[in-house]
N, CA, C and O atoms as a Tinker XYZ file with bonds, in Angstrom:
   408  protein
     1  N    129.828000  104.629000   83.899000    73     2
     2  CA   128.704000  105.072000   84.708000    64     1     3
     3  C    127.407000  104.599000   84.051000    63     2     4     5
     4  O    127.313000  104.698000   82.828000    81     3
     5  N    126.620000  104.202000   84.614000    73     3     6
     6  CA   125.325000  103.237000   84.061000    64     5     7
     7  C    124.368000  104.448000   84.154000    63     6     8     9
     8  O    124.552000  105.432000   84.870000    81     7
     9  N    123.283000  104.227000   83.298000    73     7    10
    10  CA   122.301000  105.220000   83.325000    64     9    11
    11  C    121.277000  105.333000   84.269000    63    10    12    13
    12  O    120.734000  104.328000   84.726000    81    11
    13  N    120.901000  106.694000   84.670000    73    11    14
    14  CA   119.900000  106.575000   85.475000    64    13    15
    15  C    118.854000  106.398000   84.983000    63    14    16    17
    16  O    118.300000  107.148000   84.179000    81    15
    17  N    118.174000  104.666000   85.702000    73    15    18
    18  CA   116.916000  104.224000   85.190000    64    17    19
    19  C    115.770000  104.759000   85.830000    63    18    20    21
    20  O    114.966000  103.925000   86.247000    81    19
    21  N    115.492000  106.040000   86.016000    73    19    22
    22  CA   114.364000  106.817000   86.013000    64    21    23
    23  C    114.359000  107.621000   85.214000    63    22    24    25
    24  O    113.621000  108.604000   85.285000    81    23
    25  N    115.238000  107.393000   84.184000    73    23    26
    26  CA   115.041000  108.536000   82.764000    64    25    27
    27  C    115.097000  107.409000   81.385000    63    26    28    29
    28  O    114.984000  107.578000   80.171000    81    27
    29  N    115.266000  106.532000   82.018000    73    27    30
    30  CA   115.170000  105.284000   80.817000    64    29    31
    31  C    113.364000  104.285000   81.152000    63    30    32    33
    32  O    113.118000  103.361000   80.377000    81    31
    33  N    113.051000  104.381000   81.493000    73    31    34
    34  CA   111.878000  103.048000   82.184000    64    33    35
    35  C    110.732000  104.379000   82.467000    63    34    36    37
    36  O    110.754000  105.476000   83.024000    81    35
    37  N    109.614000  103.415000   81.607000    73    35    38
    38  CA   108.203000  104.266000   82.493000    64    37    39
    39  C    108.498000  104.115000   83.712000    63    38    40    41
    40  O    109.259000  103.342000   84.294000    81    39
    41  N    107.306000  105.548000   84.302000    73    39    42
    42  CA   107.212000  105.359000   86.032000    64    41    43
    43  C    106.204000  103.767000   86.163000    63    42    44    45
    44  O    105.673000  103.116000   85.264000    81    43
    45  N    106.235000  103.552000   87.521000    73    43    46
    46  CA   105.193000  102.608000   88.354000    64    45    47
    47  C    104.320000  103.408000   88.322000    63    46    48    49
    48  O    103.573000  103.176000   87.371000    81    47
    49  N    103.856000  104.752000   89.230000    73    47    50
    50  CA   102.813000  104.920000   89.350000    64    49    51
    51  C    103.371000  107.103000   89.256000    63    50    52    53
    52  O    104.343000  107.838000   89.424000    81    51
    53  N    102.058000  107.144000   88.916000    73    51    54
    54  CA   102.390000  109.022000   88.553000    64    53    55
    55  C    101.690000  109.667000   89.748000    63    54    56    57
    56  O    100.962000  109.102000   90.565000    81    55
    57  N    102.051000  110.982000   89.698000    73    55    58
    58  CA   101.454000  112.005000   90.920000    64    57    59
    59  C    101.713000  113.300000   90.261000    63    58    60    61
    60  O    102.727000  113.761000   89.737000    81    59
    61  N    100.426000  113.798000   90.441000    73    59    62
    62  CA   100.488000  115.296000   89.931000    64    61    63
    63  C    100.532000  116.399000   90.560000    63    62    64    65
    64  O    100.543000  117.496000   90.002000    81    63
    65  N    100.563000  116.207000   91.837000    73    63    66
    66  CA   101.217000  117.404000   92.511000    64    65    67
    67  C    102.273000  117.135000   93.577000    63    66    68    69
    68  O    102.415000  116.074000   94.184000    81    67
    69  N    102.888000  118.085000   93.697000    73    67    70
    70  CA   103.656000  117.783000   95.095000    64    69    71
    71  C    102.870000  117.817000   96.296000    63    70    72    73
    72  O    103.513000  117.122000   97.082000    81    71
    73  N    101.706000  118.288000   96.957000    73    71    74
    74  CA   101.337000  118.014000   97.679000    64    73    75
    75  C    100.473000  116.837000   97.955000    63    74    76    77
    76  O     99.836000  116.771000   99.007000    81    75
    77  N    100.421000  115.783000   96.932000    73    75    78
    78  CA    99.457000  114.473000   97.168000    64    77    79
    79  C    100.483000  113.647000   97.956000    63    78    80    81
    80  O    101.707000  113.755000   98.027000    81    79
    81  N     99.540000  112.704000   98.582000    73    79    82
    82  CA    99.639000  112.082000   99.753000    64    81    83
    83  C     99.274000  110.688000   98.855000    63    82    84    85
    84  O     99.144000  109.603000   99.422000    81    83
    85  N     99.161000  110.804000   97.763000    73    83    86
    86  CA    98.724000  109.189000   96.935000    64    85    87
    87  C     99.696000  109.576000   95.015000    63    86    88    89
    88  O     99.864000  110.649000   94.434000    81    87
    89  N    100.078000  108.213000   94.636000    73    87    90
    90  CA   100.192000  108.270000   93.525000    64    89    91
    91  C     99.272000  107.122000   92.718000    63    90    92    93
    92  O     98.800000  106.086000   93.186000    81    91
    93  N     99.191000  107.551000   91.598000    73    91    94
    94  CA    98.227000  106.092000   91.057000    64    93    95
    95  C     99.387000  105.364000   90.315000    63    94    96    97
    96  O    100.419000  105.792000   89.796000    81    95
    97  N     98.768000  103.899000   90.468000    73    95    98
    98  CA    99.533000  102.912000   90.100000    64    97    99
    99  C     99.437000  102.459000   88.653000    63    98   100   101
   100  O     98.335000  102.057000   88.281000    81    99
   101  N    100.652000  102.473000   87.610000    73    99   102
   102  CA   100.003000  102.333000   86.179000    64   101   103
   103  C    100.550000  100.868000   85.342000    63   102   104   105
   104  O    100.286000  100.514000   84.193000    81   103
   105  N    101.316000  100.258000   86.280000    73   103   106
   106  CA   101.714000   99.308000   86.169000    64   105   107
   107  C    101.080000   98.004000   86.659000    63   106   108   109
   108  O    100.441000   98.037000   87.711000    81   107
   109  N    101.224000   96.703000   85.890000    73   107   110
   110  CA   100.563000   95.363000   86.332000    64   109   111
   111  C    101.405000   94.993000   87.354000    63   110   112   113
   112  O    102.611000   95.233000   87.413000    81   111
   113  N    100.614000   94.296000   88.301000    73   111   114
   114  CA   101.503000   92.976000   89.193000    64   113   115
   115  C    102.532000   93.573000   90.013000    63   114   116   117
   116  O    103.725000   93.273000   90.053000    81   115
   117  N    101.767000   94.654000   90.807000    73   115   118
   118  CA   102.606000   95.703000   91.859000    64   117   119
   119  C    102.703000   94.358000   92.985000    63   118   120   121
   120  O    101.708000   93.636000   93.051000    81   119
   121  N    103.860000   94.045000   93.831000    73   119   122
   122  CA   103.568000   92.655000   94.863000    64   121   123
   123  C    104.191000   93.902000   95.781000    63   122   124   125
   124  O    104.598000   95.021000   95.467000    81   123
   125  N    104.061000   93.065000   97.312000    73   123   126
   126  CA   104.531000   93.133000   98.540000    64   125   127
   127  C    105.590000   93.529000   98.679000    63   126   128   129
   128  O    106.155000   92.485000   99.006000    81   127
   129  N    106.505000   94.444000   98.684000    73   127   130
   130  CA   107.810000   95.068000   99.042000    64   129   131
   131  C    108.999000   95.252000   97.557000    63   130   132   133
   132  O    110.225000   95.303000   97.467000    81   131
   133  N    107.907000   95.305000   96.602000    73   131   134
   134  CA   108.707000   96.072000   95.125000    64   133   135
   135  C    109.020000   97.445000   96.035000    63   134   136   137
   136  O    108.470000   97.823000   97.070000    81   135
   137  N    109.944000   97.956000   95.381000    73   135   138
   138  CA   110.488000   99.471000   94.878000    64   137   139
   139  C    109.970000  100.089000   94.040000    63   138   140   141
   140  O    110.847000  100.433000   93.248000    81   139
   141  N    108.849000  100.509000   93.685000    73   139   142
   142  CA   108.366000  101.379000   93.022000    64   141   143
   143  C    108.876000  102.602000   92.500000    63   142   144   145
   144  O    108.924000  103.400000   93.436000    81   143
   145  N    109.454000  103.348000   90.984000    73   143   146
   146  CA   109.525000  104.302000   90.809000    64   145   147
   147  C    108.460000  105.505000   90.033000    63   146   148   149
   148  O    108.142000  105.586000   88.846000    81   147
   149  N    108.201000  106.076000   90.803000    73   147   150
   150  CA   107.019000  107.177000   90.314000    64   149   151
   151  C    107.809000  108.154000   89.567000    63   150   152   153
   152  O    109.035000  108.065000   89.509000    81   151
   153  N    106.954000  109.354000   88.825000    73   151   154
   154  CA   107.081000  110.537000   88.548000    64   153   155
   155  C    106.019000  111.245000   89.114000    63   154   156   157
   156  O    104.837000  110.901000   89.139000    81   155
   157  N    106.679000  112.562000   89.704000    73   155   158
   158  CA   105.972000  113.852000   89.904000    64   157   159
   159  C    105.627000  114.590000   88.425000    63   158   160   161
   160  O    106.322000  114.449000   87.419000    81   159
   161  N    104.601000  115.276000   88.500000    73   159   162
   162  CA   104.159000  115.845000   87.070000    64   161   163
   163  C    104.573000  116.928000   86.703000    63   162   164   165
   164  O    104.861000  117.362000   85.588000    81   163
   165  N    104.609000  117.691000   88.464000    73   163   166
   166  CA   104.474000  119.291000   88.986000    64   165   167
   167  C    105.928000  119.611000   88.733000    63   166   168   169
   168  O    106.344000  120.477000   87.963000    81   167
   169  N    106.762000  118.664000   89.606000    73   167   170
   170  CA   107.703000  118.989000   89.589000    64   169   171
   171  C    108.974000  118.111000   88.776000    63   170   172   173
   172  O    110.078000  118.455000   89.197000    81   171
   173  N    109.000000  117.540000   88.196000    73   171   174
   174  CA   109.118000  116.886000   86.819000    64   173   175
   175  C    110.011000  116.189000   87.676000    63   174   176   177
   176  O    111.103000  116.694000   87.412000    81   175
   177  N    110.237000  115.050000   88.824000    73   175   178
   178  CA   110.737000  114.565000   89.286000    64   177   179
   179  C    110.417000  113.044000   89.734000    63   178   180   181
   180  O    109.338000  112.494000   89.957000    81   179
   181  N    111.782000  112.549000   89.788000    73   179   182
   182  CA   111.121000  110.453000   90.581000    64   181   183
   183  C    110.977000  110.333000   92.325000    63   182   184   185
   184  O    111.107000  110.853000   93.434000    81   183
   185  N    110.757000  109.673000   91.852000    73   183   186
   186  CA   109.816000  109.500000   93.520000    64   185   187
   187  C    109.911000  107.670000   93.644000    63   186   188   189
   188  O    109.357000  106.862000   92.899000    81   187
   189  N    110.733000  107.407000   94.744000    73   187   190
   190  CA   110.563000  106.022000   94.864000    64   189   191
   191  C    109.742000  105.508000   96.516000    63   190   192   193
   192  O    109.857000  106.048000   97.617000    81   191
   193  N    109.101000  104.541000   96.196000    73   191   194
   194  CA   108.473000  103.980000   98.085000    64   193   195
   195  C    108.524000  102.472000   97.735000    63   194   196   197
   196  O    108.696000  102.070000   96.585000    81   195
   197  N    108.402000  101.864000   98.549000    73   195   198
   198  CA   108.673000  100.544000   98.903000    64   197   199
   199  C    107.085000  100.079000   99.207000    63   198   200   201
   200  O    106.291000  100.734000   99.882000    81   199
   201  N    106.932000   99.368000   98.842000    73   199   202
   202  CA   105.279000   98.887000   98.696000    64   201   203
   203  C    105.262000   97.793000  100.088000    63   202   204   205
   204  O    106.125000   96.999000  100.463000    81   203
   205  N    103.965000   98.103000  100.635000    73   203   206
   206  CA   103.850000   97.089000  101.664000    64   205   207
   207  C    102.495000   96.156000  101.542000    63   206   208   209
   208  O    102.243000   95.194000  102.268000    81   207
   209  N    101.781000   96.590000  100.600000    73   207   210
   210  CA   100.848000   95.382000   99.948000    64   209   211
   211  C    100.776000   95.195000   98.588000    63   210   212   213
   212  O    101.397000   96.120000   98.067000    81   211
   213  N    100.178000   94.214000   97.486000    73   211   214
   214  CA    99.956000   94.418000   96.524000    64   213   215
   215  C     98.720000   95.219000   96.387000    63   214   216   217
   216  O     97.680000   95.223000   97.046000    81   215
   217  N     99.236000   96.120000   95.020000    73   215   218
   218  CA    98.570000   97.284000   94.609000    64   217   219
   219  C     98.153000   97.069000   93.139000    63   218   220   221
   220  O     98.986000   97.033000   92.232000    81   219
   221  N     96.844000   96.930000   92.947000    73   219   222
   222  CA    96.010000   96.769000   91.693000    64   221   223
   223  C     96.737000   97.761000   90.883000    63   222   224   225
   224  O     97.545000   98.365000   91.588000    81   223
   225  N     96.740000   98.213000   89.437000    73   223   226
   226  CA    96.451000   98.460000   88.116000    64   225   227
   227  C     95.323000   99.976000   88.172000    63   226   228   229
   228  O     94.119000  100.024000   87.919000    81   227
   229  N     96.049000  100.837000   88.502000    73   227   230
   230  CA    94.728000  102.426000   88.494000    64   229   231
   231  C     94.072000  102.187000   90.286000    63   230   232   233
   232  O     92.980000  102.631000   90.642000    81   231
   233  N     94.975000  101.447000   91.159000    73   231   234
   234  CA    94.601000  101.930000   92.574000    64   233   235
   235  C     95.810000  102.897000   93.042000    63   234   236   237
   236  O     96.695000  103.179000   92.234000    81   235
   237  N     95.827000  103.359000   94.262000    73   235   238
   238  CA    97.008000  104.319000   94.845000    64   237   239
   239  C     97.700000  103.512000   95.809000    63   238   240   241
   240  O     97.339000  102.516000   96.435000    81   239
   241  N     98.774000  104.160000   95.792000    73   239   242
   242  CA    99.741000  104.023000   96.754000    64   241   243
   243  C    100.175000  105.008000   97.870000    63   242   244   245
   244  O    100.372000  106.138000   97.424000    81   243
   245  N    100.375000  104.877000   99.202000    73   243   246
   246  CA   100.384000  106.285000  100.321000    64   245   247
   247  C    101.945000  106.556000  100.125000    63   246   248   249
   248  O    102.632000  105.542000   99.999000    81   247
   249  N    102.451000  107.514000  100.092000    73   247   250
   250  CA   103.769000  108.285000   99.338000    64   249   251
   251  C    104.477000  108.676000  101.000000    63   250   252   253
   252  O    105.647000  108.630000  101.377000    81   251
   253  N    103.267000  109.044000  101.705000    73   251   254
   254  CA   104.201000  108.992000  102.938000    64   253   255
   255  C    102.794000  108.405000  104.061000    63   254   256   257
   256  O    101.699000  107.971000  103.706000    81   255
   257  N    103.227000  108.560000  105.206000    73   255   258
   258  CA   102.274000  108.349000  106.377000    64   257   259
   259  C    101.428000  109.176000  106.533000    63   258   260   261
   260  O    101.795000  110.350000  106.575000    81   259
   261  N    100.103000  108.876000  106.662000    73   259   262
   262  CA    98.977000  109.774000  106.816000    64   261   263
   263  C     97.993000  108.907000  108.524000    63   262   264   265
   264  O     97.407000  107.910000  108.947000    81   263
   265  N     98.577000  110.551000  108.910000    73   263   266
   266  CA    97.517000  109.753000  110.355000    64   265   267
   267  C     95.956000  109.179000  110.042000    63   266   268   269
   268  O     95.494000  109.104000  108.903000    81   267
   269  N     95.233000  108.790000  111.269000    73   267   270
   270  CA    93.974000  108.358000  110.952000    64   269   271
   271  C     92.974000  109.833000  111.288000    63   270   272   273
   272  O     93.182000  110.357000  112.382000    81   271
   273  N     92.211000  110.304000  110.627000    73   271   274
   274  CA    91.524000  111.351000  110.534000    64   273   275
   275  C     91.618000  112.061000  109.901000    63   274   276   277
   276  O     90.672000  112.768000  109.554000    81   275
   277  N     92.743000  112.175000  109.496000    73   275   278
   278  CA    93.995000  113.519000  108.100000    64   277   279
   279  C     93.589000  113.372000  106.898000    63   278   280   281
   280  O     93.370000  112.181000  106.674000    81   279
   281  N     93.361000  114.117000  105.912000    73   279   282
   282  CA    92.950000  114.517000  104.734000    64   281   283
   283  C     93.776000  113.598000  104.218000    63   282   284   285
   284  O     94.668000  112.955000  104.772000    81   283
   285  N     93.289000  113.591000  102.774000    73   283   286
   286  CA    94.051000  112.539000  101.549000    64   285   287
   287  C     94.054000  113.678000  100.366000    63   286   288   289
   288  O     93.043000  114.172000   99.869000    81   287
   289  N     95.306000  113.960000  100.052000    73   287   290
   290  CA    95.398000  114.643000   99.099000    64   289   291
   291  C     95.688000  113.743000   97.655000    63   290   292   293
   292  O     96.465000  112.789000   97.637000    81   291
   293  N     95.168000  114.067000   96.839000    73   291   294
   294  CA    95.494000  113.873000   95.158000    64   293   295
   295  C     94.984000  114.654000   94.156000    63   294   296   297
   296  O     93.869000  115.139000   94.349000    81   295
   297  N     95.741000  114.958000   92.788000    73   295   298
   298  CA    95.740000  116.216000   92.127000    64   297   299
   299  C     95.910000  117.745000   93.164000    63   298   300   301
   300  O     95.645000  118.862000   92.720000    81   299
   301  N     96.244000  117.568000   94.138000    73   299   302
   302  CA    96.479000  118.862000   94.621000    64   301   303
   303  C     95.155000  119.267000   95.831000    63   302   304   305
   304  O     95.059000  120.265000   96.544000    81   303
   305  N     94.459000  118.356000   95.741000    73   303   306
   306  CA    92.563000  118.513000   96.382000    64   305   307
   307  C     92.419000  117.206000   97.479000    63   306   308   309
   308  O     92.860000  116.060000   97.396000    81   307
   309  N     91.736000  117.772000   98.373000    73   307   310
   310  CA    91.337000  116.426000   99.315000    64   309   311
   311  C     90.308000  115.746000   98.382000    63   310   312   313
   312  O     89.573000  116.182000   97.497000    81   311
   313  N     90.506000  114.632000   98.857000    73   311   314
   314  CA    89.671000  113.277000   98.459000    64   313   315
   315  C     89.748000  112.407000   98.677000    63   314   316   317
   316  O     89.897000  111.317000   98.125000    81   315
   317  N     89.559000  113.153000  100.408000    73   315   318
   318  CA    88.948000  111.978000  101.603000    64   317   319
   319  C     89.508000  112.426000  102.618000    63   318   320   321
   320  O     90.260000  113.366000  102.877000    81   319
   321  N     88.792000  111.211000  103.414000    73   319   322
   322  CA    90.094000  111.258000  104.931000    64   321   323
   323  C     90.590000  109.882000  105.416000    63   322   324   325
   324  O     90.075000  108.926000  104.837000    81   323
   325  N     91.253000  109.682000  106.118000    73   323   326
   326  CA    91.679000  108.446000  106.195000    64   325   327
   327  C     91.296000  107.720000  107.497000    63   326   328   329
   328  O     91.570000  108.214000  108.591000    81   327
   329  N     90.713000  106.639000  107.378000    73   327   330
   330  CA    89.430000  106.036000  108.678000    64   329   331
   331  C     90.854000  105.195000  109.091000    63   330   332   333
   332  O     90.354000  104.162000  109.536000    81   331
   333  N     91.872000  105.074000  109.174000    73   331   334
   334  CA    92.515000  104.092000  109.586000    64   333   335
   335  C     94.283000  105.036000  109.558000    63   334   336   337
   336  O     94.179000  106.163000  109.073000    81   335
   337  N     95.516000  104.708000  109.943000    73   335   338
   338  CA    96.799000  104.858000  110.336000    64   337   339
   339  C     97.262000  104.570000  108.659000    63   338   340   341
   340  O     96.969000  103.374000  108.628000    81   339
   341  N     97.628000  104.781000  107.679000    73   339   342
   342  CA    98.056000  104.542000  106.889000    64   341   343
   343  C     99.459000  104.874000  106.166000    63   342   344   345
   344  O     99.471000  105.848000  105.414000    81   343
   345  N    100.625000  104.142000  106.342000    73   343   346
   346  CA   101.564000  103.585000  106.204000    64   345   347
   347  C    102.278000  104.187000  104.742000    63   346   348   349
   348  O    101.653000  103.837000  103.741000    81   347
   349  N    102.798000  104.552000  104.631000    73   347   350
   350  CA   103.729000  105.109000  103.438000    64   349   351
   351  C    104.269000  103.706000  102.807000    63   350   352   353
   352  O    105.032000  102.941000  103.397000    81   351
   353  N    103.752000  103.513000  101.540000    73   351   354
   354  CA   103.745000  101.949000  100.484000    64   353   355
   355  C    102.285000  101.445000  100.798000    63   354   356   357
   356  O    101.605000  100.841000   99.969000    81   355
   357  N    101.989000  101.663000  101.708000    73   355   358
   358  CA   100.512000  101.146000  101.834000    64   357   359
   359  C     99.763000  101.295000  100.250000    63   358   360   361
   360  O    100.043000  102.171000   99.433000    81   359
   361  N     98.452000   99.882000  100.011000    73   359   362
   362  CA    97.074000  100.277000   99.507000    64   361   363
   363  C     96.116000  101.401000   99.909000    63   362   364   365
   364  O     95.378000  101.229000  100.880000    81   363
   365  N     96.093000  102.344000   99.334000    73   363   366
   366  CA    94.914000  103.540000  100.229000    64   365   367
   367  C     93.933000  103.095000   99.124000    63   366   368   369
   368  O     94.273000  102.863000   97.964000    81   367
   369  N     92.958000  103.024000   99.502000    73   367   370
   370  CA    91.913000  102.401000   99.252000    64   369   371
   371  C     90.491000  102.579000   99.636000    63   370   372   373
   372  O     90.016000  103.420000  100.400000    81   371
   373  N     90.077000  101.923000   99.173000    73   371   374
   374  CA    88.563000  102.291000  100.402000    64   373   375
   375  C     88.026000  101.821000  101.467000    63   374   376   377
   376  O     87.051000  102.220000  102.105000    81   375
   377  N     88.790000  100.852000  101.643000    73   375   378
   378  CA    89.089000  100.229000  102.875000    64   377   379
   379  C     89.520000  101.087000  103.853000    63   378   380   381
   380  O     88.905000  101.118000  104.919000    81   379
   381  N     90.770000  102.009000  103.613000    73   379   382
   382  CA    91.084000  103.100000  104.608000    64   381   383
   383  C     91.354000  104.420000  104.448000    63   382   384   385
   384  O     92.207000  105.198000  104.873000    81   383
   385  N     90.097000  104.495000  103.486000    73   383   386
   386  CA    89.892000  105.828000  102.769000    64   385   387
   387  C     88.446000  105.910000  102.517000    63   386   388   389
   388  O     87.807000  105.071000  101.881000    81   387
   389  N     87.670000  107.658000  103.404000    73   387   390
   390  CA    85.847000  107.463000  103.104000    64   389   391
   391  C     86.203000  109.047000  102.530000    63   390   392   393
   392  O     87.244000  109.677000  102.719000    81   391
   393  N     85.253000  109.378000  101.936000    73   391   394
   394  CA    84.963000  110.747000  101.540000    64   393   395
   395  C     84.717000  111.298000  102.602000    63   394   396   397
   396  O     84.786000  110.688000  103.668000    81   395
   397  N     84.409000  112.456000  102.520000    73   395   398
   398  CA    84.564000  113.684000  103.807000    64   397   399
   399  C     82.882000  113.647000  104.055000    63   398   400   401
   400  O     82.348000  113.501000  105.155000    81   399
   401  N     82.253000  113.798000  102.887000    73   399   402
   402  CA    80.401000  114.242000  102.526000    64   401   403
   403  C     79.775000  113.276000  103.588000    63   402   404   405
   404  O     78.918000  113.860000  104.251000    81   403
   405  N     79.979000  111.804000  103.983000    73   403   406
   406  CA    79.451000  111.264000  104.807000    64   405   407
   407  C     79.779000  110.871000  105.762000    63   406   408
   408  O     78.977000  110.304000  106.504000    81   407
């Protein structure tokens, strides 16, 4: 039986609560349809998504589908909303991500 390589290998990208809607990315040279494996912080668990763009080095990744208008959760807190349909593996970004204040 081979080991499970989510207890051997850093994560791709971390998330600290179960309710975020983003993880950050901590790894170089995220491309177009990697498998990404995350860790949850909260719940001391892996978390895998399938990437549908490349994802910078400390940008996020959408963990599941977030309609267009719907809050953006990370650390547990909105921070933002989402101006656009955004795709679970997606870049959330600022491209399709504004703060709430303006």
């Amino acid at each position: 039986m081979s080991p499970d390589k989510s207890k051997t290998t850093p994560p791709d990208f971390l998330v600290h609560d179960d309710r975020d809607d983003a993880g950050v990315v901590v790894v170089e040279g995220v491309e177009t349809g990697q498998v990404l494996c995350g860790w949850s912080m909260e719940a001391d668990r892996t978390i895998e998504v399938k990437t549908l763009d490349p994802i910078p080095l400390g940008h996020k990744v959408a963990l599941r589908d977030i309609a267009e208008g719907a809050d953006v959760l990370k650390y547990g807190e909105v921070i933002g909303r989402a101006i656009a349909a955004i795709p679970a593996g997606s870049h959330l970004h600022v491209h399709n991500t504004k703060t709430k204040k303006w």
